[in-house]
N, C-alpha and C positions, 0 to 999 in steps of 0.2 A: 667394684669394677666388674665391668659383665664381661666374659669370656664371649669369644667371638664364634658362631654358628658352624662347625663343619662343613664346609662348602658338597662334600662328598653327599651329605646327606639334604639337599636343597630338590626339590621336586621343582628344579627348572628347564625349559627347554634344553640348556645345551651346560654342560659344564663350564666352572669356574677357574680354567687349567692355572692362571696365574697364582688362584687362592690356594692352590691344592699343594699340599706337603707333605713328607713322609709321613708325620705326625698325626694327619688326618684319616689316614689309610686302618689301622687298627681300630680303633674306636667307632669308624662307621660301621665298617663289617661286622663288629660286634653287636652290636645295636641294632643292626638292620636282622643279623642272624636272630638274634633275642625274640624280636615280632614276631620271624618267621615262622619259628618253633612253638610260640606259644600260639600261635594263629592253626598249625597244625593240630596239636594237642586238642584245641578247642575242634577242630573239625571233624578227626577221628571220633571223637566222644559227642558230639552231637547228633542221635537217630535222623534228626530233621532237615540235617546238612548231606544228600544223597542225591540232589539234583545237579543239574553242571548249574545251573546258579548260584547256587549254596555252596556247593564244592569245587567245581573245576575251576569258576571267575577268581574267587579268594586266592587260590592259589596263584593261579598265573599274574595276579596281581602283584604276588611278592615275588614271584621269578622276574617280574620287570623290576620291581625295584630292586631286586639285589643286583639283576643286571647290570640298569645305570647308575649302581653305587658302587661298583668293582672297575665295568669297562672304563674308565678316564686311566687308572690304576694299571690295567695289564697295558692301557694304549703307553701311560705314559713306560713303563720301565723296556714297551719297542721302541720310540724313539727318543726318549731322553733320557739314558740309565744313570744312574749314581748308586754307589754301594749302601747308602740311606734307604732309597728306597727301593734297591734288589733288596736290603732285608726287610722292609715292611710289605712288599711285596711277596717274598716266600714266606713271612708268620699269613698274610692273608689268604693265599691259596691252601696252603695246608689246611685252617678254619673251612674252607670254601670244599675242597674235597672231602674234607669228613662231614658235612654239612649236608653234602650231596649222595655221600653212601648212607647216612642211617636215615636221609630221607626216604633213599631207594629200599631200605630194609624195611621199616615201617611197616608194621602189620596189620593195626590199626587203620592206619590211611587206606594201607593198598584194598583191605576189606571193604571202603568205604567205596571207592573206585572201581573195582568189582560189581559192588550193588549196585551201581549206577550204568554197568554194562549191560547188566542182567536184567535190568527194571525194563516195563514197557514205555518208559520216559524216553531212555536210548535211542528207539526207532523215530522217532519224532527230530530229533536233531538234525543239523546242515550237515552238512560234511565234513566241513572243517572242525566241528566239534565233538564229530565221531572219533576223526581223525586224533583228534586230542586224546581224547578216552583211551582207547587201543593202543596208541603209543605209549601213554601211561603205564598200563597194566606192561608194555614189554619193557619198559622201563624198570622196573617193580623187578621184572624175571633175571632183568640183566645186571640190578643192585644185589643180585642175590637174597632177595624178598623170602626167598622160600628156606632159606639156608639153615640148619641147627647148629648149635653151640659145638665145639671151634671151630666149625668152620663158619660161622657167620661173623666173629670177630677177625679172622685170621683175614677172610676178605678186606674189610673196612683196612685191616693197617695194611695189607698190599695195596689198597689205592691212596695211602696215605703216604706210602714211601715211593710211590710211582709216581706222584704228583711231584714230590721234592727231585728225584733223580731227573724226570722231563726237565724241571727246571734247570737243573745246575746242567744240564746235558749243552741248554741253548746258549746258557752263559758264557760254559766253556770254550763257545762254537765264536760268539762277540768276542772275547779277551783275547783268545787266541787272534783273531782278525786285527784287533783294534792294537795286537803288542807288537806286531812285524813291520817296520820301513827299512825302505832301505831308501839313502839316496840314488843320483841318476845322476852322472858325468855327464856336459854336454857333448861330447862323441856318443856316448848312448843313445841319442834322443834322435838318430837319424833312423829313418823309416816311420819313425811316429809322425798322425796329420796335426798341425797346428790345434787342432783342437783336445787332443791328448797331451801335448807339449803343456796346454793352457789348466791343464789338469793338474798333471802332477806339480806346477807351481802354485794352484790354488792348497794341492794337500800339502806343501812347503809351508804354505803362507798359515795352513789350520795349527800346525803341529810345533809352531814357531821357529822353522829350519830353513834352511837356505834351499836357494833354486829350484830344483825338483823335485819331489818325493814320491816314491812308488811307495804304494800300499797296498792290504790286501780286500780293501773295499771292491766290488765287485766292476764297476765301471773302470776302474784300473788295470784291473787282471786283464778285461775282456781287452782292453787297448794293446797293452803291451802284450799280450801270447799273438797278439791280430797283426800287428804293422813295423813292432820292435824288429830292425836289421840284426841287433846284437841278439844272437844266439845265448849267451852266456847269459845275458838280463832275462831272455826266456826263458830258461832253466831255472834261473834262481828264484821267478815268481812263483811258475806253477810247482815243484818242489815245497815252495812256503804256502802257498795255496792248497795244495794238494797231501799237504802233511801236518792240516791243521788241529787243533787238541787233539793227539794222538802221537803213541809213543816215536815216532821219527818226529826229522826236519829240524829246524831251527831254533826249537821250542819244545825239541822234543822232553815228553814228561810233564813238561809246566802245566797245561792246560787237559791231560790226559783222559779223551774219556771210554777207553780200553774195558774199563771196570763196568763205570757206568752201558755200558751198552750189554754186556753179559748180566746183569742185573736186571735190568728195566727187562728182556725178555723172559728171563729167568721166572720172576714178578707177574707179565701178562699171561705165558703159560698156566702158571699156577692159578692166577685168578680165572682162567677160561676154563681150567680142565673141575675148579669148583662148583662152577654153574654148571657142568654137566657137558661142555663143549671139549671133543677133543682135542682142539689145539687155538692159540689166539685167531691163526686164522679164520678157524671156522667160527669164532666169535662175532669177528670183523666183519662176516658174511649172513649174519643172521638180520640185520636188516641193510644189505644194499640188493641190490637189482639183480646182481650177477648169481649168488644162491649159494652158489658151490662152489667147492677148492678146484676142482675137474672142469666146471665151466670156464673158470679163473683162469685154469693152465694151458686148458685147451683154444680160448683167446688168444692171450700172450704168444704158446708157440706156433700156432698158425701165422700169426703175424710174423712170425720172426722166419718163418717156410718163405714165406715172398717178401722179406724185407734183407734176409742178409746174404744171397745171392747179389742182390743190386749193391748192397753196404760191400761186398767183395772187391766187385770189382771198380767202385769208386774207390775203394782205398790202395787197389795197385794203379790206378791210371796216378794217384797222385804221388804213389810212391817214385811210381817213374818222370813223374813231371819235374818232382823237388830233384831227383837226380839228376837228370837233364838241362835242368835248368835255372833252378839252386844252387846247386852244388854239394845236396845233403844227399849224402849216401844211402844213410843209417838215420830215417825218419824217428825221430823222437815224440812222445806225446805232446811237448813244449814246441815241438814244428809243425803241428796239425793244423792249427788254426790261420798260423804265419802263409805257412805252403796252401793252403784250402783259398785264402783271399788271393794270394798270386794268383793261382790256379782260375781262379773267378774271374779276376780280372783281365787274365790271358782269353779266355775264353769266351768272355761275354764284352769285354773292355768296359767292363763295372766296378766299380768298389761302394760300400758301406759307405764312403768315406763321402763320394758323389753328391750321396742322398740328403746326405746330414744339410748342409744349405738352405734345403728344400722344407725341413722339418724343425721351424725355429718352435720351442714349446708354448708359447703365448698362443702359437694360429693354430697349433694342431690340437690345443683344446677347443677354440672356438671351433673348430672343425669337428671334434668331438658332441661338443654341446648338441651343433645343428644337425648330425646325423641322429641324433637323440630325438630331436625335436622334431625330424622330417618320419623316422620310424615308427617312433612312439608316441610323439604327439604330447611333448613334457620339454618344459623349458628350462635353465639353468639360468638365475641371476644371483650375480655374487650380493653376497651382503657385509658390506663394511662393518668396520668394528667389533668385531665376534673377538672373544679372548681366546686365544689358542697357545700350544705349546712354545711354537717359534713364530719368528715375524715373517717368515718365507709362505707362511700357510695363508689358504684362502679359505672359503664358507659361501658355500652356495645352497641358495634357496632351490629346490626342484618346484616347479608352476606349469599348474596344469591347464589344459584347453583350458577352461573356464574359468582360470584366473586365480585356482584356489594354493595354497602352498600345503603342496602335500606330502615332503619330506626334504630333508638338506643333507650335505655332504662337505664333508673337511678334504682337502687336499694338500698332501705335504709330498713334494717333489723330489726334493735332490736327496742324495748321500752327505753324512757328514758325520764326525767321532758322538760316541754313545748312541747311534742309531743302527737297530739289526739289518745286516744288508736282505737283498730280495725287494720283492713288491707285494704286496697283500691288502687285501678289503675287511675290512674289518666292521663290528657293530657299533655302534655307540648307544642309540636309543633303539629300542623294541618299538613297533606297532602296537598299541594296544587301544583296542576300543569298546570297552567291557558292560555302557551305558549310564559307566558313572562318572568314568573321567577316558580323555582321547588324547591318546600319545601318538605324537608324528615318529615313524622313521629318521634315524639319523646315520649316516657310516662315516668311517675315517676310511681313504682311499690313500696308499703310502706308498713310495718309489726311489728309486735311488738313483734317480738319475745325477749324469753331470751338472754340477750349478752353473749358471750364468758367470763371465766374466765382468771386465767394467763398460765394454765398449760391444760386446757381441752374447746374445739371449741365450739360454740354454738350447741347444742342437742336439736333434735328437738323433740316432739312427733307425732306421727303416725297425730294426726289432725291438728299439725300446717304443715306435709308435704302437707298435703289434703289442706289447707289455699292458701300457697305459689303455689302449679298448680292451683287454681282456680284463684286466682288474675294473674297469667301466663296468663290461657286462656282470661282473660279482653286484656291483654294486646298485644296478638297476632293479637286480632279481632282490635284491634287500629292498628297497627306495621305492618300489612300482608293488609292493604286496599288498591285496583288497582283505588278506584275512586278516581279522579282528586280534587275532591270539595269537603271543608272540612264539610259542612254542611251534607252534606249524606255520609261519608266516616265513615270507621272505627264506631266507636261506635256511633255516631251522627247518628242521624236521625231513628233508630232503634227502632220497639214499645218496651217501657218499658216491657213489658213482654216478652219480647222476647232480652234482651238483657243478661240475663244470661243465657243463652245457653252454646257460648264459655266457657263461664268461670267452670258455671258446669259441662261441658263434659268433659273439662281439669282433674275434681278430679278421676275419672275414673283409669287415669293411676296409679292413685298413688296405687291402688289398684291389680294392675294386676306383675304378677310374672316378667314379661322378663323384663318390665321397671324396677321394683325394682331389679331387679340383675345387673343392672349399675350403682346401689347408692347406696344402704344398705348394707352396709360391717362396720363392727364395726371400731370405731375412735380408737383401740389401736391396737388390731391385725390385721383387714383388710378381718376377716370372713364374708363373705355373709352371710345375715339371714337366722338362720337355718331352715330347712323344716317345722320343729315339729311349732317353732314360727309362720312363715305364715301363717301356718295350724290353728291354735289358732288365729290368728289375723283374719283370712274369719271367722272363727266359730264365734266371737266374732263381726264382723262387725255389723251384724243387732241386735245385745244387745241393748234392749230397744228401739227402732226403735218405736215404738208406743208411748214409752214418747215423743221420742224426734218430732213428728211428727203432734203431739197432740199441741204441744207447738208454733211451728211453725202455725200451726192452729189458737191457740188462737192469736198471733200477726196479721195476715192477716186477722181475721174477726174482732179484735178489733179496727185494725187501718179501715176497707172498712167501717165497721156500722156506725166509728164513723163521716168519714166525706160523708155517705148515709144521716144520720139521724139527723145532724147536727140542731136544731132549735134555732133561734135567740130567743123563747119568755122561752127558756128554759135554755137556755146555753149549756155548754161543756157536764156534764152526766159523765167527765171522769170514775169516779170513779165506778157509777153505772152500765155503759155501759158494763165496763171489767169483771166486778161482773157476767151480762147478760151472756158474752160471756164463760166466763168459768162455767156458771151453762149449759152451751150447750157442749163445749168441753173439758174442761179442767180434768184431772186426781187428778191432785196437787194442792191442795189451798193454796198461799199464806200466811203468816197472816197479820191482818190486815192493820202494819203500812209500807206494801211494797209497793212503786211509783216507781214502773217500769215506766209508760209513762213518767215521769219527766227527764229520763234519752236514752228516744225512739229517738235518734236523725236519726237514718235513716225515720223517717215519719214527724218529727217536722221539721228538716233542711238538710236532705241528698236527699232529690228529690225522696223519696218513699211514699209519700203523697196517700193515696188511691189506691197505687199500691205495698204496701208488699206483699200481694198475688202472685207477679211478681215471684218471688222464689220459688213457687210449682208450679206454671203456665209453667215454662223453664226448671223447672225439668221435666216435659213428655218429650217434646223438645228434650231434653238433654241425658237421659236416652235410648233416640229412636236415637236418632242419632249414640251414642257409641256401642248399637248393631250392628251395618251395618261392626263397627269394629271388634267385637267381630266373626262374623261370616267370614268376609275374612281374617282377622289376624290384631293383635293390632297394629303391623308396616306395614300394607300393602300398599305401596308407591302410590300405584294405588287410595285407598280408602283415604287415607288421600289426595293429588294432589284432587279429587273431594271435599273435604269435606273443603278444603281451597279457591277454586275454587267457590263454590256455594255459602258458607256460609260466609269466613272471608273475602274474596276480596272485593266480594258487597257491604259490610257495610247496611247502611241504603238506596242503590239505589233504591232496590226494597219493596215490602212485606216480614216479615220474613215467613210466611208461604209458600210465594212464594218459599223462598231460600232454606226452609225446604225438598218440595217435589222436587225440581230440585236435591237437594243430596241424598234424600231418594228414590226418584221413588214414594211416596204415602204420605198421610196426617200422622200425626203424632199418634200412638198408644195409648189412654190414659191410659191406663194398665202397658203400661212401669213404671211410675213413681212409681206405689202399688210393681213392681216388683223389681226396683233398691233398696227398702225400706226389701225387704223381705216379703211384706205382699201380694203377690196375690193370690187367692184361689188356 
C-alpha cells in the first residue's frame, strides 16, 4: 500500500488546503530543512560556488521552497486554528527559527558571500542582485555571524524562545477573543442599525445560542461601542475588549500575557545589546529609513506639537455635546465612540450607517478590480474551482495588458470562530525567476468583515472599504513585482517604514469621487451615492482627525520607548511607561483596569517591534505620493504606469527613498501627512 504524497511538499502552483493536515506539517519542514542544509554545506565547501549563480540562485531557491512549504501552514493556523495544528504549527516554527539563526551564523556561507561582494563579478550585476548580496552580508551581522562562543549560542536560544513566546503571545490574544459572549436582551438592541442586529444573530446562530450574541470579534465591538443606546452593554464590551489576555476583566488570568510581554523584551534587549546595538530599538533601526532613535522621537513628538492641540479641543467640544445632549456627564471611554457618531451626525446629519447601503461587498470589489485595472493597467478574473480553506474564499487570476497571467490572489472576507481578527496581506507563492524554473506571485488578502445575511450582501462601512484598498495596495506591491528574487521582490526586503506606502496610498481612492461612481450604487435600487452624502462624507472625513492621530501617537511612542528604554535591572515599566506616554500625548485616559498592551499583537508578535511609528512614517510617503495623482488625474495611465514602474515593480531592490524620488522627481514633503489629516496650518 503506497502512502499518499505530502501535499506540503508538491511543487504546485497553488496549494492543496483540503489535503493538507496537521500531520503533514512536520514531516515537510523536515525534509525541506534536510535539502536545505545539505545544499548549504555543499555551497560553503565548494571554491567554485562564489558567483551569484552558483551561490546566491541555489539559495534563494530553497528560501522559496521553504517558503511555499511553511506559508499554507502559518496561513492556515490565521484563519482556521485547531489545537492539532497550533501544535504542529509551534514544533515547526521553532525547526524554522533555529533554521534561520545558524543559517545567519554560518561562517562558512557568510565567507562565501563575502567573496562574492568583494570579487570584481559584484560590479557587473543588476541591482536587484546587488541588492541581494548586501542584504545578505547584513543579514549575516544581524544573525550574529560574528559572535564567539556563549554568546553565539546564547543568541540562537534567544530567538528560539522568542519565536515560541511571539507565538503563545497571539494565541493568547485569539482564546481570550474567541472565550468571551455574552448574550443581548432585545431592549438592548435599541440604537443598534439593522445591520448590527443581523450580526449578533448570525454570531447566535455560529455559536449554537439563541437570538443575539455579542462577541468580541472585531466588527462587533466596533457596532456596539458605535450605536448601542445601552450604556451598561458598552461598558461591558469594551471592559472585555479592553481587558483581554491580561491579568483583569472577565478572564482575568486565563489568558494572561503579563509575563509573556516582560519576557519577549527582556529576550530582544539582550539579543540586541549582543550584536553590539544598544537597545532593540536601535536594532529595529538598523535597516529602516528613519536611522535613529532621535529621528524616531523627534517625528512622533512634532507630530504630536500640532496634532494634540486639535485632539484638545475635539475632545471638550464632545465632552460638552455628550453633556448637553446625552445626558452623560462623566464621558467614559465606552461613550467615545457612542457620543463621537452622535456628535457626527448632529453635525454633518451623517452616519456610517448612511453609507453602508452604498457599499454592498460584491460591487465594491468590482470597483476595486477596475481602479486596478484603470491605474495599473492589470486585470482580476476569478478562477473557479481553486481548493481553499473555506467555501466563502475566492481566487483570482491577476492579467496583464497583454493577456499574460502574472500572478493570483486568495480573498477570505468575513469574521468567523478560529479566525485572528484584523485584516492582513499575506504571501503565499514567492516570485522566482532564476532561469530554470518561473514561479508566479501569489497572496492571501484576509478581512473580517461582517458576513452576508440570507436576503441582504455583505455591507460595508465607509472604513472597512478604506481597510479592504489598503490591504489591496499590500498586495499589488507583492502581485506587480518585476524582481526575479524573492528575497528583494515584492514586499521583502523593503525598510519597514516604508513598506506601507502601497498600501496607504491605496485608501486614497476610496475617497475620491470617479473611483467611487464605479461601486457605490445602493444594494437594492442601484443609485449611485448621492451628491449631498459625499459631500457630508469629505465634510466629515477629518472629524476628530486629532483624536485619532493622537492615538496612533500614543501606540508608536509607547511601543519605540518601551523597547529604547528597555532596562534588565528594572524590567518591562509596561504599565508605567504608557502612563508616561499619555501624560505627553494622549487626550483620553483610559481607566485604570485597561491592558491594551496585553492584546498589542502587531509589536508583541506581528513584526512591528520598535517600528509602529512605520504607519505615520509611510503616511508622508504615501500622502506625497497620491498627490502626483491628484494633480495629473486620479486615473492618469501615464502617472500610475510610473508609479508602478518605480515603486511596485522594484520591490525591495533598491532604497525606498530611492524608489520615492524616481516617481516623485524630489524627496518626500513632510507636511503631506498634517495635510492628508486635515491639520496643516
Amino acid at each position: 500500500m503506497t502512502q499518499n504524497p505530502n501535499p506540503l511538499l508538491a511543487d504546485a502552483e497553488l496549494p492543496a488546503f483540503s489535503a493538507i493536515t496537521p500531520a503533514h506539517v512536520n514531516p515537510a519542514i523536515d525534509e525541506v530543512l534536510a535539502g536545505f542544509r545539505a545544499e548549504v554545506e555543499r555551497l560553503a565547501a565548494d571554491p567554485a560556488a562564489r558567483d551569484f549563480s552558483t551561490l546566491m540562485a541555489p539559495l534563494e531557491r530553497w528560501e522559496e521552497t521553504l517558503g511555499r512549504t511553511f506559508s499554507p501552514v502559518s496561513h492556515l493556523h490565521g484563519v482556521k486554528d485547531s489545537p492539532e495544528l497550533r501544535e504542529a504549527y509551534s514544533a515547526a516554527l521553532e525547526k524554522l527559527t533555529e533554521h534561520s539563526t545558524e543559517l545567519g551564523q554560518h561562517r562558512g556561507l557568510y565567507a562565501a558571500v563575502k567573496a562574492l561582494r568583494e570579487s570584481p563579478a559584484f560590479d557587473t550585476l543588476d541591482r536587484a542582485r546587488k541588492t541581494l548580496v548586501e542584504d545578505s552580508l547584513r543579514g549575516f551581522k544581524l544573525s550574529g555571524v560574528a559572535l564567539e562562543e556563549p554568546a553565539r549560542s546564547r543568541f540562537k536560544a534567544i530567538q528560539n524562545e522568542l519565536s515560541k513566546l511571539e507565538t503563545a503571545f497571539e494565541e493568547a490574544v485569539l482564546d481570550a477573543t474567541d472565550a468571551w459572549t455574552r448574550p443581548v436582551g432585545e431592549a438592548e438592541l435599541a440604537g443598534l442599525p439593522a445591520s448590527a442586529r443581523d450580526m449578533l444573530r448570525a454570531m447566535a446562530k455560529e455559536k449554537d445560542a439563541e437570538d443575539w450574541l455579542a462577541t468580541l470579534k472585531g466588527p462587533v465591538v466596533q457596532a456596539v461601542l458605535t450605536f448601542a443606546d445601552s450604556r451598561a452593554l458598552r461598558e461591558e464590551i469594551y471592559t472585555a475588549t479592553s481587558t483581554r489576555a491580561s491579568d483583569q476583566g472577565p478572564h482575568a488570568g486565563q489568558y494572561d500575557n503579563s509575563e509573556r510581554i516582560g519576557q519577549i523584551l527582556a529576550l530582544r534587549h539582550e539579543a540586541a545589546q549582543l550584536l553590539g546595538f544598544a537597545s532593540a530599538a536601535h536594532e529595529s533601526l538598523d535597516d529602516k529609513m528613519a536611522g535613529t532613535p532621535e529621528r524616531v522621537l523627534g517625528f512622533l513628538r512634532e507630530l504630536a506639537a500640532k496634532a494634540r492641540p486639535v485632539a484638545q479641543r475635539e475632545y471638550q467640544e464632545l465632552r460638552a455635546f455628550a453633556a448637553e445632549k446625552l445626558g452623560i456627564a462623566d464621558l467614559q471611554p465606552w461613550d467615545v465612540a457612542y457620543a463621537s457618531e452622535k456628535l457626527r451626525e448632529s453635525r454633518f446629519a451623517f452616519s456610517e450607517e448612511d453609507l453602508k447601503p452604498y457599499f454592498p461587498l460584491p460591487a465594491v470589489m468590482q470597483g476595486l478590480f477596475t481602479v486596478a485595472e484603470r491605474v495599473f493597467g492589470v486585470r482580476l478574473a476569478e478562477r473557479q474551482g481553486v481548493d481553499a480553506w473555506h467555501k466563502d474564499v475566492h481566487f483570482f487570476d491577476v492579467v496583464d495588458k497583454d493577456g499574460s497571467v502574472r500572478a493570483g490572489v486568495y480573498l477570505d472576507h468575513y469574521a468567523r470562530a478560529g479566525k485572528r481578527g484584523g485584516a492582513w496581506m499575506d504571501v503565499c507563492r514567492a516570485r522566482l525567476n532564476d532561469g530554470v524554473s518561473a514561479h508566479k506571485p501569489v497572496a492571501y488578502l484576509t478581512c473580517n468583515f461582517p458576513p452576508p445575511n440570507d436576503d441582504t450582501p455583505a455591507l460595508l462601512t465607509h472604513d472597512d472599504v478604506v481597510t479592504l484598498f489598503h490591504e489591496f495596495g499590500h498586495g499589488l506591491h507583492h502581485l506587480l513585482t518585476e524582481v526575479d528574487w524573492p528575497s528583494v521582490g515584492g514586499i521583502s526586503g523593503v525598510e519597514w517604514d516604508a513598506v506601507e506606502l502601497p498600501s496607504q496610498f491605496m485608501e486614497n481612492f476610496a475617497w475620491q469621487r470617479e473611483a467611487l461612481d464605479m461601486f457605490a450604487k445602493h444594494y437594492q435600487t442601484g443609485e449611485r451615492l448621492p451628491d449631498a452624502l459625499y459631500a457630508k462624507m469629505l465634510e466629515a472625513r477629518h472629524f476628530h482627525a486629532g483624536l485619532f492621530l493622537v492615538r496612533q501617537l500614543e501606540f508608536a511612542l509607547f511601543d519605540f520607548r518601551m523597547h529604547l528604554e528597555f532596562d534588565p535591572a528594572h524590567g518591562p515599566r509596561t504599565l508605567a511607561l504608557l502612563d508616561e506616554v499619555r501624560d505627553e500625548v494622549a487626550v483620553i485616559r483610559p481607566p485604570a483596569f485597561n491592558r491594551f498592551p496585553h492584546a498589542f499583537t502587531h509589536i508583541f508578535a506581528g513584526g512591528y517591534s520598535a517600528g509602529y511609528y512605520s504607519y505615520l512614517w509611510a503616511e508622508v510617503l504615501s500622502a506625497d505620493a497620491f498627490s502626483a495623482f491628484e494633480q495629473a488625474g486620479v486615473f492618469d495611465a501615464d502617472t500610475g504606469a510610473r508609479y508602478r514602474r518605480e515603486i511596485l515593480a522594484v520591490g525591495g531592490s533598491r532604497p525606498a527613498l530611492e524608489s520615492f524620488v524616481a516617481f516623485r522627481g524630489r524627496e518626500p514633503d513632510p507636511d503631506a501627512l498634517l495635510r492628508s489629516y486635515g491639520l496643516a496650518a
